[in-house]
Backbone as a ProteinNet text record, in pm:
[ID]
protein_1_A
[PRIMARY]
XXXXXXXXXXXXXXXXXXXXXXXXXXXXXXXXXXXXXXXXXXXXXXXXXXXXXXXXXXXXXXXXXXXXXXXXXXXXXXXXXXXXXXXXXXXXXXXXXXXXXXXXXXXXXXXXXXXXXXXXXXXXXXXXXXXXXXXXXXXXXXXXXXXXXX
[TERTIARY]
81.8	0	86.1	186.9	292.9	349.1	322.5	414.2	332.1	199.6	75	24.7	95.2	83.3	204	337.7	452.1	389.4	343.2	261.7	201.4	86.7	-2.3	54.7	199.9	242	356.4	409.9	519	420.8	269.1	174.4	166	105	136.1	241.6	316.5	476.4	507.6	450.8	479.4	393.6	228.8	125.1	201.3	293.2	276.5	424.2	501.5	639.1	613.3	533.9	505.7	432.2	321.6	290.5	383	464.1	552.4	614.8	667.8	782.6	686.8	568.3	505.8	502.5	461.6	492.3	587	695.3	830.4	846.5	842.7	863.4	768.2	625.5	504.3	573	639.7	677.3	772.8	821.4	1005.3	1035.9	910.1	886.5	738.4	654.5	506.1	441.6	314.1	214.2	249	176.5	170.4	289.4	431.2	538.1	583.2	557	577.5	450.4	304.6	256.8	267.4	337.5	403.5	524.6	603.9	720	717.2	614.1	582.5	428.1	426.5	316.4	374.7	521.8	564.6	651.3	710	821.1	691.4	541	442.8	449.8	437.6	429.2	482.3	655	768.3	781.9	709	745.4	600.5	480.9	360.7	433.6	525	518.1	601.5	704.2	806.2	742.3	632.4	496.9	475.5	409.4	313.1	447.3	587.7	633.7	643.7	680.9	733.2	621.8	484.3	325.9	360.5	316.5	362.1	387.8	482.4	606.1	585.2	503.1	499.6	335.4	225.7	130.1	56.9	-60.8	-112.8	-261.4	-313.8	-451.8	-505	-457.8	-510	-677	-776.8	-892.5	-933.5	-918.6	-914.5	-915.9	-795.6	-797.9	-877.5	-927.2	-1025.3	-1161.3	-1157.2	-1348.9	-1350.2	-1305.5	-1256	-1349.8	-1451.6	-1538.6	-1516.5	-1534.4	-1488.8	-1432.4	-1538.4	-1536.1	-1424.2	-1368	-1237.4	-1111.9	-1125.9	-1019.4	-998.2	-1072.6	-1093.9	-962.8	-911.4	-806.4	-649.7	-691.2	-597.3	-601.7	-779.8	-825.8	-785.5	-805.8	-779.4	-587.4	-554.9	-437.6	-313.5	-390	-415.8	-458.7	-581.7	-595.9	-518.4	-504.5	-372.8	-266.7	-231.3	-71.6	-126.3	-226.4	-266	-293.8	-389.4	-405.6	-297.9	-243.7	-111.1	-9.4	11.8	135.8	49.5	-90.1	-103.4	-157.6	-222.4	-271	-114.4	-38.5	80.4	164.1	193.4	243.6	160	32.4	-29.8	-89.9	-116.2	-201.4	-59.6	20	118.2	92.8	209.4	177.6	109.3	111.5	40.7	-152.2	-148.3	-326.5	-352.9	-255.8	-289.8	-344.2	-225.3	-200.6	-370.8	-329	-464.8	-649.1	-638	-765.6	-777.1	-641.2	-638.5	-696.6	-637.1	-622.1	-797.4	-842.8	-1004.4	-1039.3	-1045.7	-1151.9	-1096	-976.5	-951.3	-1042.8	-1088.8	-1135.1	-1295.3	-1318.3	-1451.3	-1481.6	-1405.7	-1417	-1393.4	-1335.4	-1334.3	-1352.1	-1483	-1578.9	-1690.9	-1711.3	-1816.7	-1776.2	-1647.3	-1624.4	-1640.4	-1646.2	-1623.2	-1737.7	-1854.1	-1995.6	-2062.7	-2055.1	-2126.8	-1978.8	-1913.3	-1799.8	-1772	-1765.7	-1743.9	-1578.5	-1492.4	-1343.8	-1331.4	-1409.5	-1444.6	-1508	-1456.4	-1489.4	-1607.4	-1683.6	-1819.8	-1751.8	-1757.5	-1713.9	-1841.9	-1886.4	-2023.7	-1993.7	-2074.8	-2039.4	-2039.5	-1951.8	-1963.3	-2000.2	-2008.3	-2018.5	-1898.2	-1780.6	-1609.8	-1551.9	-1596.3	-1552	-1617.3	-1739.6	-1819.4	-1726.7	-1696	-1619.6	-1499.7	-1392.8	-1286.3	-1262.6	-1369.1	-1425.7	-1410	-1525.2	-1527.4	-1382.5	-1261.6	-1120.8	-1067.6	-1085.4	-980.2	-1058.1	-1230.2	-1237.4	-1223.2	-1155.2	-1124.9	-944	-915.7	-745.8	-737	-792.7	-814	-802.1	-903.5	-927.4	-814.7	-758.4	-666.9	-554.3	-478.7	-396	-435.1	-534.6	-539.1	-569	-594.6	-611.1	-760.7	-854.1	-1016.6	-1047.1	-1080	-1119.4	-1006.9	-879.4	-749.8	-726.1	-708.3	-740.3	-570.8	-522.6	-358.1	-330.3	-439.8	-422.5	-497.2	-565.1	-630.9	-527.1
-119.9	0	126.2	104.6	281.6	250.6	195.4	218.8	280.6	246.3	284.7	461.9	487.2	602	713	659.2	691.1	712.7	641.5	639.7	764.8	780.8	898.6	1062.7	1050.6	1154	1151.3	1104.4	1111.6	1178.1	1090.5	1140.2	1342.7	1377.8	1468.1	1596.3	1525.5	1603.9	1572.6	1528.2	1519.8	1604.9	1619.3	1756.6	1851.2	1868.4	2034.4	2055.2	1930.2	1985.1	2016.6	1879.3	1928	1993.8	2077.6	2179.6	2352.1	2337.8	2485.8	2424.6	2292.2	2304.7	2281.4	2215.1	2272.1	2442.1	2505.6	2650.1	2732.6	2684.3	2761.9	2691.7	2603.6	2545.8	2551.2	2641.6	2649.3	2831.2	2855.4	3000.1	3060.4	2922.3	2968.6	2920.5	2796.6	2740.6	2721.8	2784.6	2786.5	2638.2	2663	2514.7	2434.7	2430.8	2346.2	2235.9	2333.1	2237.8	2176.7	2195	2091.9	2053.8	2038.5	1948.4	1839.7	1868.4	1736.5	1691.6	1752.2	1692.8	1588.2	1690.9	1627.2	1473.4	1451.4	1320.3	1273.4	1306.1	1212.9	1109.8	1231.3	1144.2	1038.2	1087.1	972.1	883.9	877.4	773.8	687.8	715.4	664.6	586.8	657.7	575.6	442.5	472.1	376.9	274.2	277.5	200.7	84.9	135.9	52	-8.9	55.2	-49.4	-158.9	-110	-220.5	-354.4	-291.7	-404.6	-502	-437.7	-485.4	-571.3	-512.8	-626.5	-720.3	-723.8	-812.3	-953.5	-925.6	-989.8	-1097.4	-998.3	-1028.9	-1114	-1088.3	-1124	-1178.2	-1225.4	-1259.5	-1232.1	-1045.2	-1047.2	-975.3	-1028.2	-933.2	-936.6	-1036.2	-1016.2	-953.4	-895.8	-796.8	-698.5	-627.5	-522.9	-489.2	-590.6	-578.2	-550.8	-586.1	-596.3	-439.8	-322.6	-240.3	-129	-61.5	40.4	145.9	201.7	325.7	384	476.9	534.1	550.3	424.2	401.1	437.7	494.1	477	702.6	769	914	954.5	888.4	878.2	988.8	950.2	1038.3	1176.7	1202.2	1327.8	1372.8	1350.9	1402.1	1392.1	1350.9	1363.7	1539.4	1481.2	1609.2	1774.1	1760.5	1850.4	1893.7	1830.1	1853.3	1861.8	1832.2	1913.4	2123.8	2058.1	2217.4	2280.5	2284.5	2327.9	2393.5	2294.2	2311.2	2428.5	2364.3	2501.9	2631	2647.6	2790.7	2830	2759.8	2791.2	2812.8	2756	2772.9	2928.8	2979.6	3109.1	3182.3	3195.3	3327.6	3318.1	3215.5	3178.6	3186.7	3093.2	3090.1	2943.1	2901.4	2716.3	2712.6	2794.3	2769.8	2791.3	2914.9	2864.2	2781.2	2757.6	2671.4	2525.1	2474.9	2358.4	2364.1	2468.4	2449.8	2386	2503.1	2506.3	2338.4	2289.1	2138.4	2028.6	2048.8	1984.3	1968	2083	2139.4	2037	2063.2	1994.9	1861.8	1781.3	1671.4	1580.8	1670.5	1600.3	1620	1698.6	1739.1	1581.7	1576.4	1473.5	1340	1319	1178.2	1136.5	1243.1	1213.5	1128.8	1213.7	1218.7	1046.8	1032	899.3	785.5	823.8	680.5	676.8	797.7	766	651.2	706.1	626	477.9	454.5	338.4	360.2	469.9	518.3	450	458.1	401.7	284.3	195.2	47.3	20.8	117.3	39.6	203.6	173.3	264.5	259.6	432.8	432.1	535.8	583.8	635.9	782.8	931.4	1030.6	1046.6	1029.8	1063.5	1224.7	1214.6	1427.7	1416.9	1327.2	1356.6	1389.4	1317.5	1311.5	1504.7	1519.1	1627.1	1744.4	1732.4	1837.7	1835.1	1721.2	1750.6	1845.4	1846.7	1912.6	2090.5	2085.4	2213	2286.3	2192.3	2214.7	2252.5	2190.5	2218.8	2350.9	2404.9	2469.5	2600.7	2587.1	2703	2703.8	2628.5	2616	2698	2659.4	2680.2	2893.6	2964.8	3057.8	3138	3046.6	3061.8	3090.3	3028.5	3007	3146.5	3162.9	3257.3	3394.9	3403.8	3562.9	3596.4	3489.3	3583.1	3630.1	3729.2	3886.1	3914.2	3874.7	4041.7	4128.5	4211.8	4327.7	4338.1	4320.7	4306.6	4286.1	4155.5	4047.6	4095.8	4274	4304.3	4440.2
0	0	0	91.9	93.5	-83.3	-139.5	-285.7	-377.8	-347.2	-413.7	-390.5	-231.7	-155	-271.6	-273.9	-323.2	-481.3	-528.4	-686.8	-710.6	-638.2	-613.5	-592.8	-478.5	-461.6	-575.3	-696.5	-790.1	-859.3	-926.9	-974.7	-949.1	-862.7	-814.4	-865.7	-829.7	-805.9	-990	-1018.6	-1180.4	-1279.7	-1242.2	-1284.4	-1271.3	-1170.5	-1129.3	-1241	-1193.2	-1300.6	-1446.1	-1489.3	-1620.4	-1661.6	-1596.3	-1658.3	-1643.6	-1555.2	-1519.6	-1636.7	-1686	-1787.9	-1923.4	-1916.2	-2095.6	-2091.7	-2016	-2034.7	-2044.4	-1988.1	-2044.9	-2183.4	-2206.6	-2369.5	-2452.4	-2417	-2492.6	-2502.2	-2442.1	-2428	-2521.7	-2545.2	-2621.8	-2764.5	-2769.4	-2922.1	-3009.2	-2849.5	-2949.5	-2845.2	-2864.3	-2799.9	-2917.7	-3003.5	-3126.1	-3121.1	-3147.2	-3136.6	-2972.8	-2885.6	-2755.9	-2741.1	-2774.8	-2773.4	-2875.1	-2996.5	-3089.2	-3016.9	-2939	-2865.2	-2788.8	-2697.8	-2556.9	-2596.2	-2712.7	-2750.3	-2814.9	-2912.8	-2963.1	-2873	-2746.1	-2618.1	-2586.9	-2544.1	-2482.9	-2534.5	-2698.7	-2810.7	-2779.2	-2831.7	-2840.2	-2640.5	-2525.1	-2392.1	-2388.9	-2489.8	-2488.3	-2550.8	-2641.1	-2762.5	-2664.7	-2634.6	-2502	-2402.3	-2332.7	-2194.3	-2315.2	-2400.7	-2499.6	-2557.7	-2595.4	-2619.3	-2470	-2357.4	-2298.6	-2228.4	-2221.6	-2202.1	-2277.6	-2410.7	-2520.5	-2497.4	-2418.2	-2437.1	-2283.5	-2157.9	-2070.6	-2077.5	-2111	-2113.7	-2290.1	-2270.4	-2391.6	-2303	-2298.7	-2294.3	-2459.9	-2563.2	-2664.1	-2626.2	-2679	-2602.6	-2531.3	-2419.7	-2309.8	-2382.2	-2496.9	-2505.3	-2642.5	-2712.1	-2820.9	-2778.5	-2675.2	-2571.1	-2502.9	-2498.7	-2488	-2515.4	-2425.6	-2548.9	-2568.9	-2679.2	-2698.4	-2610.3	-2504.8	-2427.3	-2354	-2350.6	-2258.2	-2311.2	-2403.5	-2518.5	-2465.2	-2367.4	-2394.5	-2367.2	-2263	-2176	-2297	-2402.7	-2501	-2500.8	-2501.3	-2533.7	-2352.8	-2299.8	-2150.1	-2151.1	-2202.6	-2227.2	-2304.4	-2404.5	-2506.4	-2463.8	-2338.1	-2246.9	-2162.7	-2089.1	-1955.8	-2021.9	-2123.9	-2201.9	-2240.8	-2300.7	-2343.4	-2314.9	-2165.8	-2038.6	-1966.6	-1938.5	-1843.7	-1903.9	-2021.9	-2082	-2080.9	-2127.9	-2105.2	-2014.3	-1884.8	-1759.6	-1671.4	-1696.1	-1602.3	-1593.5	-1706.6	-1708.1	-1725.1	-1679	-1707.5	-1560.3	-1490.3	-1321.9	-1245.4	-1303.3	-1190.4	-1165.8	-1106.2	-1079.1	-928.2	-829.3	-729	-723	-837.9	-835.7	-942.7	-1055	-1141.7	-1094.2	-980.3	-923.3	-859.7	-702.1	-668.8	-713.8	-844.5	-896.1	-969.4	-1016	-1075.7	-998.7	-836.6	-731.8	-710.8	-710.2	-670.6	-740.8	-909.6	-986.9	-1018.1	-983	-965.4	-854.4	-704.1	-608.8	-668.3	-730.4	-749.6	-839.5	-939.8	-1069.2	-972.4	-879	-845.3	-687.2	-649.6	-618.2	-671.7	-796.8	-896.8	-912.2	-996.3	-1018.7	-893.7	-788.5	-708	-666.8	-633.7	-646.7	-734.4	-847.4	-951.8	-987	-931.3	-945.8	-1123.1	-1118.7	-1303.5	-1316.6	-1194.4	-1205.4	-1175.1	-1144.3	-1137.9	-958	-887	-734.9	-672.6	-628.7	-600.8	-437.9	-388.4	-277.5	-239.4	-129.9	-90.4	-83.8	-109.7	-74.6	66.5	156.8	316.4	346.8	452	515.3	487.9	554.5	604.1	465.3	343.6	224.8	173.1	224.7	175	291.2	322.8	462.7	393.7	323.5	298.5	149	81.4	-60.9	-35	77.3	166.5	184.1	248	311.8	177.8	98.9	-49.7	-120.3	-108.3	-202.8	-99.1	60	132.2	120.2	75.5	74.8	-82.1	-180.9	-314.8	-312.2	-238.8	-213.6	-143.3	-61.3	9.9	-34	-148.2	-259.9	-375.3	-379.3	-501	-424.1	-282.2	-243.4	-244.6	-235.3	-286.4	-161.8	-144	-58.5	14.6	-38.2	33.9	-42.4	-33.8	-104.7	-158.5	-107.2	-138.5	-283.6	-292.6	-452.8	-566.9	-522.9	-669.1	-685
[MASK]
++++++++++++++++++++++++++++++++++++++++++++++++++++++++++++++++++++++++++++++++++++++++++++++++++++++++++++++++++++++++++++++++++++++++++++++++++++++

């Protein structure tokens, strides 16, 4: 379980890098060209998992039974590159992060309600109180009513 913990926080610590660094390189060569960079490096690191499955397993089946839907995971991909490089230098990475952080807990809520990510977990108050904590930390992070921050 702590490796799974360690997963989550690399996860993490990896949003925030790569979007401060798609924006200095969305800054210095254009979006267009580091989002062909930065999907051809994805490509070229998918293509290496898939040999190395391959090689390790035989579920082709599995991945032919597959529906669409599941397949969005690109387009949400495609977002958070394009997002990130131009939300990062114009917000700043601390409300960028924040506001990500927000609608990340917001979205997987949503998902573990309806078990949209495979396992259905219940909306609690504690879960509904910790929503509360992030969209007062969120506020907190961006300055809303100090007068300082307009």
């Amino acid at each position: 379980m702590l490796f799974l913990y360690v997963l989550a926080v690399v996860l993490g610590i990896s949003i925030c890098l790569q979007g401060a660094a798609n924006g200095l390189l969305a800054g210095r060569i254009g979006l267009p060209l580091t989002l062909s960079i930065n999907s051809g490096l994805v490509f070229a690191g998918s293509l290496i998992w898939f040999g190395i499955s391959r090689m390790a397993s035989d579920t082709a089946p599995e991945r032919l039974s597959a529906p669409w839907l599941f397949y969005c995971g690109g387009i949400c991909g495609l977002l958070i590159l394009s997002c990130a490089a131009v939300a990062y230098p114009r917000l700043g990475a601390s409300t960028t992060t924040a506001l990500a952080v927000a609608s990340q807990l917001v979205t997987a809520l949503v998902l573990d309600r309806f078990a949209t990510a495979g396992q259905r977990f219940p909306l609690t108050s504690l879960r509904v109180l910790g929503l509360v904590l992030v969209a007062i930390g969120v506020a907190l992070v961006m300055g809303l009513g100090s007068k300082a921050s307009r």
